[in-house]
VEXTOR-683764 format. One record per atom (N, C-alpha, C, CB): residue in three letters; x, y, z. Coordinates in steps of 0.2 Angstrom, whole numbers, plus 5000, padded with zeros to 4 digits. Glycine has a CB too. Example, Ala and Ser with C-alpha at 12.3 -4.5 7.8 and 13.67 -1.06 7.14 Angstrom:
Ala506649725039/Ala506249785039/Ala506649845039/Ala505749785045/Ser506449895035/Ser506849955036/Ser506450005039/Ser507049975029/
END
This chain:
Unk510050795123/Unk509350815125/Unk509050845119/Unk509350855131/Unk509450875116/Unk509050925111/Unk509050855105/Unk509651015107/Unk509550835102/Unk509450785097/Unk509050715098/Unk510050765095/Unk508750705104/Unk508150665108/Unk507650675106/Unk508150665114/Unk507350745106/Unk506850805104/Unk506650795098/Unk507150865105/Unk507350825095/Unk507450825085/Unk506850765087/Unk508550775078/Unk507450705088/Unk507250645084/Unk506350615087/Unk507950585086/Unk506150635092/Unk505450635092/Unk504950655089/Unk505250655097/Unk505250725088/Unk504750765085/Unk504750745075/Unk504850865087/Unk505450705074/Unk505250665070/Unk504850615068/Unk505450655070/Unk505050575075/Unk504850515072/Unk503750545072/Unk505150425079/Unk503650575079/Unk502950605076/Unk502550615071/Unk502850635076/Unk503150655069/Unk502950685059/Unk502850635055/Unk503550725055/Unk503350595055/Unk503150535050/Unk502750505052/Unk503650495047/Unk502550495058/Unk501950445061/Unk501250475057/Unk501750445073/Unk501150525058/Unk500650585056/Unk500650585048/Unk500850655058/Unk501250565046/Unk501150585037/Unk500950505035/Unk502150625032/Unk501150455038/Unk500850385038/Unk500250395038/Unk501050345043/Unk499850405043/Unk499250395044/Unk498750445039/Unk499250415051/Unk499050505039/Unk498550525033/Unk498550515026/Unk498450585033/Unk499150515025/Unk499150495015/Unk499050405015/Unk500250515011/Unk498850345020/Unk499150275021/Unk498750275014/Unk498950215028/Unk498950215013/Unk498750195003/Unk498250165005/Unk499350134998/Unk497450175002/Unk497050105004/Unk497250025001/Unk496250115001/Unk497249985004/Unk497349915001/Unk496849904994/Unk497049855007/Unk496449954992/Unk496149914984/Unk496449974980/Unk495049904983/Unk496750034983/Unk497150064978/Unk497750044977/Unk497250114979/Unk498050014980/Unk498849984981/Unk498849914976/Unk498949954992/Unk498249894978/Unk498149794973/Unk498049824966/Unk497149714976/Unk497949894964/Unk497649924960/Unk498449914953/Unk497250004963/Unk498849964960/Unk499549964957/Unk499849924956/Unk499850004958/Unk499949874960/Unk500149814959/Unk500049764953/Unk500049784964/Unk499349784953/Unk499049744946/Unk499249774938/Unk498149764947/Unk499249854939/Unk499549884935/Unk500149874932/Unk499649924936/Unk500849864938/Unk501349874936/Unk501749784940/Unk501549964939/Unk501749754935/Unk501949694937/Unk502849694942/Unk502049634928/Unk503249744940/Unk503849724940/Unk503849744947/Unk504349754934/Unk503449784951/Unk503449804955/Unk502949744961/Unk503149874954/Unk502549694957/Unk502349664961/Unk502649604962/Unk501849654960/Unk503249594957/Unk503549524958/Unk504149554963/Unk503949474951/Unk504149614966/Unk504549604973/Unk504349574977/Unk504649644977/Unk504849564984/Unk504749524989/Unk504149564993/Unk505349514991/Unk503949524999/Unk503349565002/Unk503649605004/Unk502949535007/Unk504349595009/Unk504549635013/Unk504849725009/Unk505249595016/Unk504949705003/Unk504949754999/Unk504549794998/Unk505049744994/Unk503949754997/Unk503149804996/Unk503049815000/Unk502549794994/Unk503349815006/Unk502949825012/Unk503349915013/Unk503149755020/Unk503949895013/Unk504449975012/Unk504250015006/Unk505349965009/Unk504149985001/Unk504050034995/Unk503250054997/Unk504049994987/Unk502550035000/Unk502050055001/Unk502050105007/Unk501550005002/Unk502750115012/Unk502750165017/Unk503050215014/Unk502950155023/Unk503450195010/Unk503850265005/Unk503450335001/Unk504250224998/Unk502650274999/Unk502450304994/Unk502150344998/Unk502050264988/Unk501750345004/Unk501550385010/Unk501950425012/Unk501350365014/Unk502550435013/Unk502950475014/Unk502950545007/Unk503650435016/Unk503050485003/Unk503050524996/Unk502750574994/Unk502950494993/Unk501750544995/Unk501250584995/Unk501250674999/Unk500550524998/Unk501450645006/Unk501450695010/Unk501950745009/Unk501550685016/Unk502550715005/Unk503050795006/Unk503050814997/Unk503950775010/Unk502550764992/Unk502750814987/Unk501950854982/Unk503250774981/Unk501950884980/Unk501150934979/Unk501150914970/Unk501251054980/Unk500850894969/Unk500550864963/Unk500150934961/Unk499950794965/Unk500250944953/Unk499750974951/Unk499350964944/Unk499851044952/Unk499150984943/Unk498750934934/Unk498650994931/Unk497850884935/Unk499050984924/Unk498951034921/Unk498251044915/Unk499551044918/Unk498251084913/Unk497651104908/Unk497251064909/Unk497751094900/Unk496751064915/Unk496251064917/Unk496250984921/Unk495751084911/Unk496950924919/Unk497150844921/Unk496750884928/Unk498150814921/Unk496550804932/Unk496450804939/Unk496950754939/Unk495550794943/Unk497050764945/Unk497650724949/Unk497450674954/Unk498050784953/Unk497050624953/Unk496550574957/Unk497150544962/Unk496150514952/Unk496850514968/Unk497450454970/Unk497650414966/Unk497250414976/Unk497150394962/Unk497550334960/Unk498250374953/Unk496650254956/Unk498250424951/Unk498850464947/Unk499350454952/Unk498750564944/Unk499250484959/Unk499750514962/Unk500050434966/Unk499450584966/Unk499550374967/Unk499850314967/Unk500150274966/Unk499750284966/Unk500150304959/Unk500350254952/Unk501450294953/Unk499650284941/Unk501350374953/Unk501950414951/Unk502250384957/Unk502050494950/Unk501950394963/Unk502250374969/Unk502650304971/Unk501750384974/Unk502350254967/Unk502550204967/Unk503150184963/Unk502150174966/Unk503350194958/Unk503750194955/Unk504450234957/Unk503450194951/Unk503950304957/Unk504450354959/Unk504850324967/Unk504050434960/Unk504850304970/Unk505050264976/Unk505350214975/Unk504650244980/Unk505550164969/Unk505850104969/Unk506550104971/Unk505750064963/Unk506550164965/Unk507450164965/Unk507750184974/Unk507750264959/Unk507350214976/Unk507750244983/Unk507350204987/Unk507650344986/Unk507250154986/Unk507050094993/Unk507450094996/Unk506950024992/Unk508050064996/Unk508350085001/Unk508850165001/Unk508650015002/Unk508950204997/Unk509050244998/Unk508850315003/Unk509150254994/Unk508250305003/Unk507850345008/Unk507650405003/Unk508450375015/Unk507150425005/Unk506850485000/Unk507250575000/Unk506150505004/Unk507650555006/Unk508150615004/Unk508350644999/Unk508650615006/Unk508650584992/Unk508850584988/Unk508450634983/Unk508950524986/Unk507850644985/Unk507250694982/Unk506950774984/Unk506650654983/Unk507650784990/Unk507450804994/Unk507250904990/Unk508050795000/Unk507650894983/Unk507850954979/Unk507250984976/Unk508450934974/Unk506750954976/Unk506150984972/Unk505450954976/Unk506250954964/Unk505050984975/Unk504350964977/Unk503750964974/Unk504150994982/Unk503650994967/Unk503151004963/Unk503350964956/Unk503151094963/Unk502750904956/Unk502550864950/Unk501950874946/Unk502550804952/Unk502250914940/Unk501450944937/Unk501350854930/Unk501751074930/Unk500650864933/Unk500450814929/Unk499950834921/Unk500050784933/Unk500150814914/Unk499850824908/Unk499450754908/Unk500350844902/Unk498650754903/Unk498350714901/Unk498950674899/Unk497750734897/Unk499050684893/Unk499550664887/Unk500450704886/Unk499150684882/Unk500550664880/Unk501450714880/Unk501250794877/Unk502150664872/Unk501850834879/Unk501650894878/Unk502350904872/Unk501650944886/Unk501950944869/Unk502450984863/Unk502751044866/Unk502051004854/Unk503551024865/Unk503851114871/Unk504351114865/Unk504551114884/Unk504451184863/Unk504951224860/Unk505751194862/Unk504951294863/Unk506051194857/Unk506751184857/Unk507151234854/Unk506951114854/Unk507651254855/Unk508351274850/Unk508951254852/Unk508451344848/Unk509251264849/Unk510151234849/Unk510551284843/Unk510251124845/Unk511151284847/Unk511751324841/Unk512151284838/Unk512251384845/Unk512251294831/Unk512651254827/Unk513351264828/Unk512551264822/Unk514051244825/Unk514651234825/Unk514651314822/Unk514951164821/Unk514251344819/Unk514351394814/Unk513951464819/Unk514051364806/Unk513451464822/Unk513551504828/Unk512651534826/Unk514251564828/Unk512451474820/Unk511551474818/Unk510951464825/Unk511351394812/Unk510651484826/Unk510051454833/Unk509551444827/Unk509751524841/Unk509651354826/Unk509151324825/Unk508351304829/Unk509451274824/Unk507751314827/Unk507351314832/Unk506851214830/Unk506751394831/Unk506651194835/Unk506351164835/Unk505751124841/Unk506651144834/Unk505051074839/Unk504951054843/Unk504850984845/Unk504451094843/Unk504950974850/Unk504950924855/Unk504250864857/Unk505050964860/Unk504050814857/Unk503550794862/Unk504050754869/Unk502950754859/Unk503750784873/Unk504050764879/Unk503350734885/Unk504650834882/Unk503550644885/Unk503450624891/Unk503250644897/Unk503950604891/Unk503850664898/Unk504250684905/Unk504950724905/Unk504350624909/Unk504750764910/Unk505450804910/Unk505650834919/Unk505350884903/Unk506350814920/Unk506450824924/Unk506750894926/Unk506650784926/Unk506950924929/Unk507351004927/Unk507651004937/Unk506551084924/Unk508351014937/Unk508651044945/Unk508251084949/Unk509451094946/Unk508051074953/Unk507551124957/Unk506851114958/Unk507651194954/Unk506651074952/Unk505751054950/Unk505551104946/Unk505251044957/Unk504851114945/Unk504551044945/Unk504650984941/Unk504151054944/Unk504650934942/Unk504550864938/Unk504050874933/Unk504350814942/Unk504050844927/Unk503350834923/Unk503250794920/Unk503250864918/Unk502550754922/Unk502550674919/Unk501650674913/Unk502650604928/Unk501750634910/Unk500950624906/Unk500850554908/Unk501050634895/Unk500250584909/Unk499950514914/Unk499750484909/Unk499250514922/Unk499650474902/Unk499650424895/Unk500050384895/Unk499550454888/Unk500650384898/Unk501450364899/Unk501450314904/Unk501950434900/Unk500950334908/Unk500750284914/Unk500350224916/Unk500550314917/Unk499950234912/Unk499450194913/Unk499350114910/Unk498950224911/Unk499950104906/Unk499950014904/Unk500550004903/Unk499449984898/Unk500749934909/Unk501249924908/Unk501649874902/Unk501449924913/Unk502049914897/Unk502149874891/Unk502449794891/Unk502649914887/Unk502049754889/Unk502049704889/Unk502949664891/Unk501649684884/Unk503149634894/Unk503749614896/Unk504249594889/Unk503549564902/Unk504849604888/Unk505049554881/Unk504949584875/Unk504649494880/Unk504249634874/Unk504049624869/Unk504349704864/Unk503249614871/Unk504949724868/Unk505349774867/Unk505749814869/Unk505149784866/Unk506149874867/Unk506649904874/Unk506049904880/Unk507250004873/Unk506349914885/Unk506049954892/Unk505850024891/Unk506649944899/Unk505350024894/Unk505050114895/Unk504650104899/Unk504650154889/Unk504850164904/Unk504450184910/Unk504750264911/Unk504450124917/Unk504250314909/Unk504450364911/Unk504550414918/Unk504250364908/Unk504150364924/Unk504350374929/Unk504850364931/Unk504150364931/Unk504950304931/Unk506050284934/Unk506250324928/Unk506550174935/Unk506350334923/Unk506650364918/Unk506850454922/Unk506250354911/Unk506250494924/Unk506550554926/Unk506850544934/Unk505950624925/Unk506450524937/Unk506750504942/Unk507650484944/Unk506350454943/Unk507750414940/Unk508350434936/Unk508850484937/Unk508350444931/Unk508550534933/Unk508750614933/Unk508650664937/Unk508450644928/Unk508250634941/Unk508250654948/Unk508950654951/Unk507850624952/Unk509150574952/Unk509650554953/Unk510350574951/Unk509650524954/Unk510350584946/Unk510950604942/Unk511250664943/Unk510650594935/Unk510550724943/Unk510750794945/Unk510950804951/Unk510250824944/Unk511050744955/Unk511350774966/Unk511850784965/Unk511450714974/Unk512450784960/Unk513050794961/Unk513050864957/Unk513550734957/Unk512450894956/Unk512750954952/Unk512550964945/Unk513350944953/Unk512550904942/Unk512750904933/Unk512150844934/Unk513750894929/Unk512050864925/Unk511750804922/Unk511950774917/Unk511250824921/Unk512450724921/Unk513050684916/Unk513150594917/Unk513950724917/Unk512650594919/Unk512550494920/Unk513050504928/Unk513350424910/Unk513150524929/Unk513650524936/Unk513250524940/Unk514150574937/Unk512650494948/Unk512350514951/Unk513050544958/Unk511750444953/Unk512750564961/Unk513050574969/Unk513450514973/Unk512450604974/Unk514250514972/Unk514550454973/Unk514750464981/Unk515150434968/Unk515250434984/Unk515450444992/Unk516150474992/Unk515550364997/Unk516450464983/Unk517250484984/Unk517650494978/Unk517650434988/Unk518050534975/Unk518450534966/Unk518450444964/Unk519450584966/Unk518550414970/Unk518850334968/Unk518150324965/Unk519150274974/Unk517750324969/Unk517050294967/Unk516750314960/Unk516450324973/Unk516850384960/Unk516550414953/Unk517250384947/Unk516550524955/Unk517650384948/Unk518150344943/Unk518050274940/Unk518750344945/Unk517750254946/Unk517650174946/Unk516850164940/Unk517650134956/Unk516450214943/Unk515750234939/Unk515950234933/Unk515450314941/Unk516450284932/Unk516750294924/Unk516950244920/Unk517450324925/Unk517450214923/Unk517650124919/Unk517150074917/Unk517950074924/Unk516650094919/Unk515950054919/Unk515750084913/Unk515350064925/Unk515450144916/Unk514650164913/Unk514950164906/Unk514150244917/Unk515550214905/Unk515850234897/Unk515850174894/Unk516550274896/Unk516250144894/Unk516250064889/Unk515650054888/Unk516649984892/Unk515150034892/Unk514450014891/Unk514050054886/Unk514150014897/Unk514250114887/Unk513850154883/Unk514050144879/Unk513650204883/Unk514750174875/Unk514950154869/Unk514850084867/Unk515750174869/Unk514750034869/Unk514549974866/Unk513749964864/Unk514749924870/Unk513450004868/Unk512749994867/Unk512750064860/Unk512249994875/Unk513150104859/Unk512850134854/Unk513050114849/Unk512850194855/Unk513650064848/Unk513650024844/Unk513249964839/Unk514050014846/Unk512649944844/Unk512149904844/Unk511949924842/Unk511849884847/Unk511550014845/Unk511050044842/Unk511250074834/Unk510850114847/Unk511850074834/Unk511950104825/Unk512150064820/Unk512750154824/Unk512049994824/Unk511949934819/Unk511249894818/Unk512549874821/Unk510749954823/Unk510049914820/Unk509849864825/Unk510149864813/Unk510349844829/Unk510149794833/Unk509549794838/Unk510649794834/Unk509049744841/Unk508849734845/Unk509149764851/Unk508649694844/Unk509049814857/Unk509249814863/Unk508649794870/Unk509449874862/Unk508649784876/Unk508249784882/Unk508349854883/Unk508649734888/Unk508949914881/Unk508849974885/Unk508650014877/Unk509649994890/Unk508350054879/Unk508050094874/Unk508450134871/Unk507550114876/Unk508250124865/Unk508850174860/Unk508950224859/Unk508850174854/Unk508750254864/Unk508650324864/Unk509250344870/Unk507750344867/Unk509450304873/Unk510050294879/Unk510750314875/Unk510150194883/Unk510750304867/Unk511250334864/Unk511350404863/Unk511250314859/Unk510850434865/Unk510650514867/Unk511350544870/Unk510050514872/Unk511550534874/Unk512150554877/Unk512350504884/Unk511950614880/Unk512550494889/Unk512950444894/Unk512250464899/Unk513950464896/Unk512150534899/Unk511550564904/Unk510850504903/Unk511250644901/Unk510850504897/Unk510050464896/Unk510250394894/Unk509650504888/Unk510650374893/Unk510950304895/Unk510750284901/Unk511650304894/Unk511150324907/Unk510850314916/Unk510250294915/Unk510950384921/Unk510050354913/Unk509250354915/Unk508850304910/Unk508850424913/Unk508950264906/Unk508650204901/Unk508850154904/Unk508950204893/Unk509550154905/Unk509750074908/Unk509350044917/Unk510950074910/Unk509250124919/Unk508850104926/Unk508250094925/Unk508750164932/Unk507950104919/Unk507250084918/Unk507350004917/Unk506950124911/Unk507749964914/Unk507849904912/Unk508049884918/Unk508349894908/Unk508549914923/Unk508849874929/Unk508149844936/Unk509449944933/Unk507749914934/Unk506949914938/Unk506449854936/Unk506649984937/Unk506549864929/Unk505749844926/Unk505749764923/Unk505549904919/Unk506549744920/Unk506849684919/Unk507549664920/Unk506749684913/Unk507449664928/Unk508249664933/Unk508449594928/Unk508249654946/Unk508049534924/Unk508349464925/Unk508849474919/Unk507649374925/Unk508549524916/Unk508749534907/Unk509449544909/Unk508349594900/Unk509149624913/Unk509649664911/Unk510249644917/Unk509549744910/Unk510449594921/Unk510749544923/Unk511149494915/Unk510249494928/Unk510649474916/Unk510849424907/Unk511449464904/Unk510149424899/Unk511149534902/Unk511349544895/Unk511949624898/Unk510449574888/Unk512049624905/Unk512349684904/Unk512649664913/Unk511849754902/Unk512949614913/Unk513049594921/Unk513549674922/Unk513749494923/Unk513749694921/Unk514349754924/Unk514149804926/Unk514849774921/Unk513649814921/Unk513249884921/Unk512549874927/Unk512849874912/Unk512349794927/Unk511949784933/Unk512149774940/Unk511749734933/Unk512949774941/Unk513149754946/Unk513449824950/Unk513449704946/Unk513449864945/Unk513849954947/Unk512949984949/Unk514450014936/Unk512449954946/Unk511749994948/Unk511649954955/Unk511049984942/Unk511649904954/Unk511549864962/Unk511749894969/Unk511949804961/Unk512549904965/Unk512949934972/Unk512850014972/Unk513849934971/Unk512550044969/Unk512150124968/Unk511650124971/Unk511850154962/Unk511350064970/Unk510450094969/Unk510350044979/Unk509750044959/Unk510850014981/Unk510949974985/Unk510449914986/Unk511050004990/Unk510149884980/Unk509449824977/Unk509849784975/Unk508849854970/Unk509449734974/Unk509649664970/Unk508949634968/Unk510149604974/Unk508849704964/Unk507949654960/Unk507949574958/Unk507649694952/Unk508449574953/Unk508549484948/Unk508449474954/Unk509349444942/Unk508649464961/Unk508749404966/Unk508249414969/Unk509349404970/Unk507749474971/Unk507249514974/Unk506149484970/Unk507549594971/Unk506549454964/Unk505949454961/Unk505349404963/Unk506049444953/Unk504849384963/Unk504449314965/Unk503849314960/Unk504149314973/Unk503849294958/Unk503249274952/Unk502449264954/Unk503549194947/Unk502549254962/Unk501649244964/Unk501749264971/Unk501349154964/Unk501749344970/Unk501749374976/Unk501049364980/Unk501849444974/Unk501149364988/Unk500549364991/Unk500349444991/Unk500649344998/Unk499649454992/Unk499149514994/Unk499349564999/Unk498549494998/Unk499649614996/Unk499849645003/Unk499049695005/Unk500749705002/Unk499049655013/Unk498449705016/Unk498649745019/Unk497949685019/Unk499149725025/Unk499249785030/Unk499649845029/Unk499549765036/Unk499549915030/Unk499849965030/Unk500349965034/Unk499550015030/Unk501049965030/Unk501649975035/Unk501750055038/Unk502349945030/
END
């Protein structure tokens, strides 16, 4: 009886959080317009990813910093993207943070680091976006607004990129490892993801053209989070150019975008 109840006063809530955040149809054709890789899903896809982004809106607080306004169409754009990866995971996976502060542009933050010799070197940074356990998220909506022509270089999108790191952090750590079902699973993760990255940073120290951005040689952490920018934004490539690596994200992310994509999506009008 009582879990009849839960489950009502659930399904309620989300009826209610639908109805007030729903996307309008010329904000939605807005993003779609924006962000191609997202419109060559399937309908049925956009139909899930446009109720996500409503769910989305409702449970997280946007705020804009140094004077940024946070319009619908900012909070549209994060929401949409930020939602791809957990299409079908369910938004739970976000459940750890709720505050996304928004900058015009990239912000310069302070760094340091200790040397082998026990020096604290200082430095500064511009950062994108940054994710951090617990929140807030931080993204520069200059980072957002055009999506880099397809081909015409590595992948970048700095929303799946911290998001990513969203995911990465459920287990605890922030070490390319997202939150697996069991030691076999996370081992089997292991066999993957390491060779991959060691090969791709081999690429990157010979100069070479890559799909995943060179900045993935950073550590195995930011590798995750590069290669899901690629798996999202150019599933056909990064099929092509990295089948193992696509098919360990496939079974993660539980998608099959390369197979998912359509090149002349219909209009989505109705709010799911």
């Amino acid at each position: 009886m009582l879990r009849r109840l839960l489950h009502a006063w659930q399904g309620r809530r989300e009826r209610s959080q639908l109805t007030r955040h729903a996307v309008p149809d010329a904000l939605w054709e807005l993003t779609l317009a924006r962000y191609p890789f997202i419109a060559r899903r399937s309908a049925a896809d956009r139909a899930t990813l446009r109720r996500l982004c409503s769910l989305f809106l409702a449970r997280k607080e946007f705020h804009g910093a140094g004077g940024f306004q946070v319009t619908d169409e900012v909070a549209v754009a994060v929401a949409a993207q930020a939602c791809l990866p957990v299409l079908t995971l369910g938004l739970e996976a976000y459940d750890g943070f709720v505050g996304i502060v928004m900058h015009e542009s990239q912000v310069v933050a302070p760094r340091e680091f200790m040397d082998e010799d026990g020096v604290v070197h200082e430095y500064e940074e511009e950062l994108a976006g940054e994710a951090m356990e617990g929140g807030p998220l931080m993204l520069a909506w200059s980072e957002l607004q055009a999506d880099p022509a397809l081909g015409a270089g590595p992948v970048y999108n700095v929303v799946i990129h911290e998001f990513a790191h969203v995911l990465d952090m459920s287990n605890g750590a922030s070490d390319g490892i997202p939150a697996l079902p069991s030691a076999q699973a996370v081992q089997a993760w292991i066999d993957i993801i390491d060779p991959a990255w060691a090969q791709f940073c081999e690429c990157v120290d010979a100069g070479e053209d890559t799909l995943i951005d060179p900045y993935g040689a950073e550590s195995v952490e930011e590798f995750f989070a590069v290669a899901t920018e690629a798996f999202f934004v150019e599933p056909a490539q990064m099929l092509r150019l990295h089948p193992a690596l696509y098919k360990l994200f496939a079974e993660f992310y539980q998608q099959d975008p390369a197979a998912g994509d359509t090149q002349h999506p219909d209009t989505d009008r109705a709010q799911a």
